[in-house]
C-alpha positions, -999 to +999 in steps of 0.1 A: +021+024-170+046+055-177+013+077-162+018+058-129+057+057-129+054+094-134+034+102-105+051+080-086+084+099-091+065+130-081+057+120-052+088+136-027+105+115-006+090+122+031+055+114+014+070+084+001+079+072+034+047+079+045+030+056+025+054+030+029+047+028+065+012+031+060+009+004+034+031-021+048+010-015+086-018-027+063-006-056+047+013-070+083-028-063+092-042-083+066-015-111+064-007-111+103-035-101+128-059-114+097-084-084+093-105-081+071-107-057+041-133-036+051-121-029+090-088-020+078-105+007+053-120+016+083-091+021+104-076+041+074-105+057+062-097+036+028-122+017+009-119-022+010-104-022-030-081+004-026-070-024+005-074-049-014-048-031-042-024-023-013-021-060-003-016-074-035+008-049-043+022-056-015+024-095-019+039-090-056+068-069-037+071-093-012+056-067+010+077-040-008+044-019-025+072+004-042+090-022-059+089-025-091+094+017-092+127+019-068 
């Protein structure tokens, strides 16, 4: 886990908020307008897992992905 916390911190703060936008736009797509996995990879030129690992991130933050790191 400190390999992950550490490139987490690395990432600077205007990527950061990238992301966040980015991730929580797919989990209000998977929870909300109910798409699936695979077209929201699509949209996002994401596979379906790495998705998948954004909503349940997502869902452990209570759509927070960046939780447990803030």
């Amino acid at each position: 886990m400190g390999g992950c916390r550490m490139k987490i911190q690395s990432l600077t703060q205007e990527k950061i908020s990238k992301f966040e936008k980015r991730n929580l736009e797919i989990f209000r797509l998977y929870s909300e307008e109910e798409m699936t996995l695979e077209s929201i990879g699509e949209k996002y030129n994401l596979t379906k897992q790495r998705v998948w690992q954004i909503v349940q991130r997502c869902l452990e933050g209570q759509g927070d992905y960046y939780s447990k790191h803030r």
